[in-house]
N, C-alpha and C positions, 0 to 999 in steps of 0.2 A: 711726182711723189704724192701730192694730195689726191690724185685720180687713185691711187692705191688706197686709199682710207673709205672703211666702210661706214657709212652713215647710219647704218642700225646698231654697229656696235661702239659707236661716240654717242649716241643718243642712250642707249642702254646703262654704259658708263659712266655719263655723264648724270643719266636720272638717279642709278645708285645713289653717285655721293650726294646729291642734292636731297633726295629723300632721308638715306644717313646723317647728315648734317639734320632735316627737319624732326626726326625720330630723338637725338641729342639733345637738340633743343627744347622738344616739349617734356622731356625728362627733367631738363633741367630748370624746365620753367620760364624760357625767353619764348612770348609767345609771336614776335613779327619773327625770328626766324623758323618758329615753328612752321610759320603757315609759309613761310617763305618758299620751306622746303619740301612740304608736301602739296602745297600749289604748282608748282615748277617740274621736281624731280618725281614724281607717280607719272603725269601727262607723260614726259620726256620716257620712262619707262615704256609705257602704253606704244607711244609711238616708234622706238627702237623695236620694242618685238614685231609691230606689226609691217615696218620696213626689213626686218628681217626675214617675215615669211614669203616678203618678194623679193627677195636679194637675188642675183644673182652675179657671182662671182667672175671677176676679171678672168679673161685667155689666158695661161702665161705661152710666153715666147719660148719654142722649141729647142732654138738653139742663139746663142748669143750673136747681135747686129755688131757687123765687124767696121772699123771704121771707113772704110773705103765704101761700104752700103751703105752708111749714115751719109756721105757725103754724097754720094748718088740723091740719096731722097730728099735731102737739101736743094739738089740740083732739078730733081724731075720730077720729083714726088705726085701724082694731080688729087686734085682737090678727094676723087671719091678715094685713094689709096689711106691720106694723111687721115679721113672720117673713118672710114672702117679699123683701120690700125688704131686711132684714140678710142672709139665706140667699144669696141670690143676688149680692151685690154682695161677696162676700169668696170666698177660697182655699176651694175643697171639693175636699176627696178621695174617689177613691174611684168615685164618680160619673161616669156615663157624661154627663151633660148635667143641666145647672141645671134641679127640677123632673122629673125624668125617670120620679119613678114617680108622682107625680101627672098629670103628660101618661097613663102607660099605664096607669093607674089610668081616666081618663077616653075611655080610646080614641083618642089619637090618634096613634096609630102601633105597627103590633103588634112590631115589632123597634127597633134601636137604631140602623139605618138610616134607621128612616121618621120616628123621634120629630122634632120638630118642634124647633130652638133658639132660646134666648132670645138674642137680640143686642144688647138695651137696654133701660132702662127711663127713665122721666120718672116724675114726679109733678106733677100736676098737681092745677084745680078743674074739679069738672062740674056747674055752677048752684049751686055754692057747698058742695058735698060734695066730700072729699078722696077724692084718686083716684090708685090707682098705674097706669099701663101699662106693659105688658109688649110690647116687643119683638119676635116668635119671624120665624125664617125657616123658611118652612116647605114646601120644593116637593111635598114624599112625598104632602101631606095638602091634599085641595081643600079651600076654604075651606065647601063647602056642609056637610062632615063636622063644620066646626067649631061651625058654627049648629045643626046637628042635636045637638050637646053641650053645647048652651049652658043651658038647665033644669039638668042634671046641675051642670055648670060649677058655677051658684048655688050647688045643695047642699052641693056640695065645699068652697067657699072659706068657707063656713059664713054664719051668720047675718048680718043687715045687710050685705050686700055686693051690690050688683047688679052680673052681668058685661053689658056691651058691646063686641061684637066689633065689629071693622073691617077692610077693607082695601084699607089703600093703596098697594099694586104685587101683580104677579099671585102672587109666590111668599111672598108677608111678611102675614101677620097680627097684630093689633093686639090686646090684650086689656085692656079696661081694667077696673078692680076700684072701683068706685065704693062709697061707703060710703052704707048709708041709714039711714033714720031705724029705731030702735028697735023 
């Protein structure tokens, strides 16, 4: 629940009422809360907009984790599934796109135009291994570049994971991270 909370719009919020309250104040002539509030709430302002113009917004989940997945990824989850799944599904700043130096780490997309975006994720089972998929839209990068990455893909996401690509419309790729055995 708090990985859902944006940090530029509680700072924003938060600066309002703090400069409201200081605006109040020097109206009415209390001047420690006056400066209270425009020492504190203008900065907190300043800083919300400016974590706001890095924002970039959590994944949501394509379709809802049914309990018998949740209990799988209890069960087998590996470390790079349970990071990508919190990574991506919360507030990141900073960041051009969810993933993005991993995409250009693996080639697919040599700019910040072509990188390819994650649009959703599920979690699912694949014959009874837990499995995150991923999402991306991706026009810049044909799909044959993505099977040509797919070896690499492996290495990347590290041990026991086997990737399977797919796709199901011409500009959307599918990545799914399947967990294997030991």
């Amino acid at each position: 629940m708090l990985r859902q909370i944006s940090l530029a719009t509680l700072g924003l919020g938060l600066g309002f009422v703090l400069t409201s309250v200081g605006v109040y104040a020097y109206v009415a002539d209390y001047a420690t809360l006056n400066l209270a509030g425009f020492f504190y709430g203008i900065p907190l302002i300043l800083g919300g907009l400016a974590l706001k113009t890095a924002e970039l917004k959590p994944v949501p989940f394509s379709q809802p984790t049914t309990p018998e997945v949740l209990a799988l990824r209890e069960q087998q989850a590996t470390t790079t599934q349970n990071k990508i799944r919190k990574d991506i599904t919360r507030f990141c700043y900073g960041q051009v796109a969810h993933l993005d130096r991993a995409l250009a780490y693996l080639g697919l997309g040599s700019s910040n135009e072509e990188l390819p975006l994650v649009v959703g994720i599920r979690e699912t089972a694949t014959e009874g291994a837990y499995t995150v998929v991923l999402e991306f839209e991706s026009p810049q990068v044909p799909f044959e570049s993505w099977q040509e990455k797919q070896e690499k893909m492996e290495k990347y996401f590290g041990p026991n994971i086997k990737v399977e690509l797919t796709q199901p419309d011409t500009d959307r790729v599918e990545m799914a991270l399947i967990k294997t055995e030991a």
